[in-house]
C-alpha positions as CSV (number, residue, x, y, z in Angstrom):
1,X,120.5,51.8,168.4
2,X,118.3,55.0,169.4
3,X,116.6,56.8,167.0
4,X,118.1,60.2,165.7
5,X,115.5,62.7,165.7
6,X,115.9,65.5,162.6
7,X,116.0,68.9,164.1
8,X,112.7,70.6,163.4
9,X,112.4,73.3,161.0
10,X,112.8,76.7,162.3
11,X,110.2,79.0,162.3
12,X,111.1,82.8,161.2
13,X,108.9,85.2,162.1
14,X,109.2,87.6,159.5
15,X,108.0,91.0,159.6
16,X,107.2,93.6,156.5
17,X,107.0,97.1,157.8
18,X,103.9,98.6,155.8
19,X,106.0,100.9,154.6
20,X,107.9,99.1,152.5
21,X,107.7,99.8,148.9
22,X,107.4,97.4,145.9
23,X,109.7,97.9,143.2
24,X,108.7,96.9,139.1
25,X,111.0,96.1,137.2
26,X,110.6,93.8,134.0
27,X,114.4,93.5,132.9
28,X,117.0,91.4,135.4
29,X,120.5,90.6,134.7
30,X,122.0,88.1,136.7
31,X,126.2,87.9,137.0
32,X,128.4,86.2,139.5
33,X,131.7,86.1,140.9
34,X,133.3,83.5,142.3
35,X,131.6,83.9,146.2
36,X,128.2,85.5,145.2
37,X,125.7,86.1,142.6
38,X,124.4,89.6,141.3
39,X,120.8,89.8,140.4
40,X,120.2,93.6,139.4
41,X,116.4,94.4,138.6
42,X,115.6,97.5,135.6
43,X,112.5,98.6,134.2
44,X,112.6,99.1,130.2
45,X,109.8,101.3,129.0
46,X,109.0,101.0,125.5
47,X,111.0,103.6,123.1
48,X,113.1,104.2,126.1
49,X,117.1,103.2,124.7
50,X,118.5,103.1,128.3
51,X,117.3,101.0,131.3
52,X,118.6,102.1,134.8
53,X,119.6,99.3,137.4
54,X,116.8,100.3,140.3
55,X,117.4,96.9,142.4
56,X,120.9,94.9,143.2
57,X,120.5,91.5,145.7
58,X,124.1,89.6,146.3
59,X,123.1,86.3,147.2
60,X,125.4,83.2,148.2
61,X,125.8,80.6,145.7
62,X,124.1,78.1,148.0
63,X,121.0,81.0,148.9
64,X,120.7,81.9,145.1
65,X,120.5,77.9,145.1
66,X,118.1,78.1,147.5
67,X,115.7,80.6,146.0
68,X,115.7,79.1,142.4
69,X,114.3,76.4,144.5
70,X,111.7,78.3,146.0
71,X,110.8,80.1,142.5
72,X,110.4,76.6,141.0
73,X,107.9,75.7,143.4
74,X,105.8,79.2,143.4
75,X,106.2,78.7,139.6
76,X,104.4,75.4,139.4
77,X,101.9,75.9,142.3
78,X,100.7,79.3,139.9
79,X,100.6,77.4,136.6
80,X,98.6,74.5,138.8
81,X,95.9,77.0,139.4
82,X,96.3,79.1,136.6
83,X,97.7,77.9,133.6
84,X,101.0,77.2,131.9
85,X,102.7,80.6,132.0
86,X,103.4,81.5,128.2
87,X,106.5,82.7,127.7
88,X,106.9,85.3,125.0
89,X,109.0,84.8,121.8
90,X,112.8,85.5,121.9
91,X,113.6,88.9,120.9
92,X,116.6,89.6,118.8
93,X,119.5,91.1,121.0
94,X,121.0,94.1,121.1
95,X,123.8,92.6,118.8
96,X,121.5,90.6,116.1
97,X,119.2,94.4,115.9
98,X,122.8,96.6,115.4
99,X,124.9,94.0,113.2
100,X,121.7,92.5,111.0
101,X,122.4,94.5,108.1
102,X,126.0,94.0,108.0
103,X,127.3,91.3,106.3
104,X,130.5,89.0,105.8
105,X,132.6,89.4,102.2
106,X,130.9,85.6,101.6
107,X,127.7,86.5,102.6
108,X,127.2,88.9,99.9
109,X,123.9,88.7,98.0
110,X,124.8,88.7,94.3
111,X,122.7,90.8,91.6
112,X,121.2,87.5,90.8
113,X,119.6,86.8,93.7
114,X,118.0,90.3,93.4
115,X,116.8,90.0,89.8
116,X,115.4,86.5,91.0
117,X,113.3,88.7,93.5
118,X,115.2,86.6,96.5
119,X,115.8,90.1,98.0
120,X,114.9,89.8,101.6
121,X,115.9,92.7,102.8
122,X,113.0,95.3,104.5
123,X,111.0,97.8,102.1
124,X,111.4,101.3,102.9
125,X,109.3,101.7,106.0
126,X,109.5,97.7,107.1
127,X,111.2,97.6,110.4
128,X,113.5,95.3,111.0
């Protein structure tokens, strides 16, 4: 039986005009449909409430496939020559910062705890 050769690999030649401009961003959210998936890009500056969308790429299940891939592998060729990348620790959401002082009927704290100086709630200029 002859051998099968595998088709080789085809080479792209990819061209990046130099005047292409990089865009920051520090902020993605990533939603799908059915057919595609939505990775929109923001920048959040600090005391800055709203974040505007600057970036949207619509990818193919199999191509968003594809490029965690690739991000894998350019993820653990940098922490080979640089270090394990330290992630930072989880922030509260939106929902845990706007609903933390509100409380169920059963999560009450009684005057007891208070007296008992179980009070855990900020001092007046703490922030939460």
């Amino acid at each position: 039986m002859p051998e099968t050769k595998k088709p080789e690999p085809r080479r792209l030649n990819l061209e990046i005009p130099s005047s292409l401009s990089a865009t920051y961003a520090n902020f993605a959210i990533i939603t799908h449909s059915p057919w595609e998936i939505f990775l929109d890009f923001a920048q959040i500056l600090p005391n800055v409430q709203k974040a505007r969308v600057q970036t949207r790429i619509v990818l193919t299940p199999t191509n968003a496939k594809m490029l965690l891939k690739a991000l894998q592998e350019n993820v653990t060729r940098y922490e080979n020559q640089h270090g394990e990348i330290k992630m930072p620790p989880r922030q509260p959401s939106l929902a845990d910062q706007l609903f933390s002082s509100v409380r169920g009927e059963d999560e009450e704290e009684s005057d007891e705890d208070h007296e008992n100086g179980d009070d855990d709630s900020p001092d007046e200029g703490d922030q939460a």
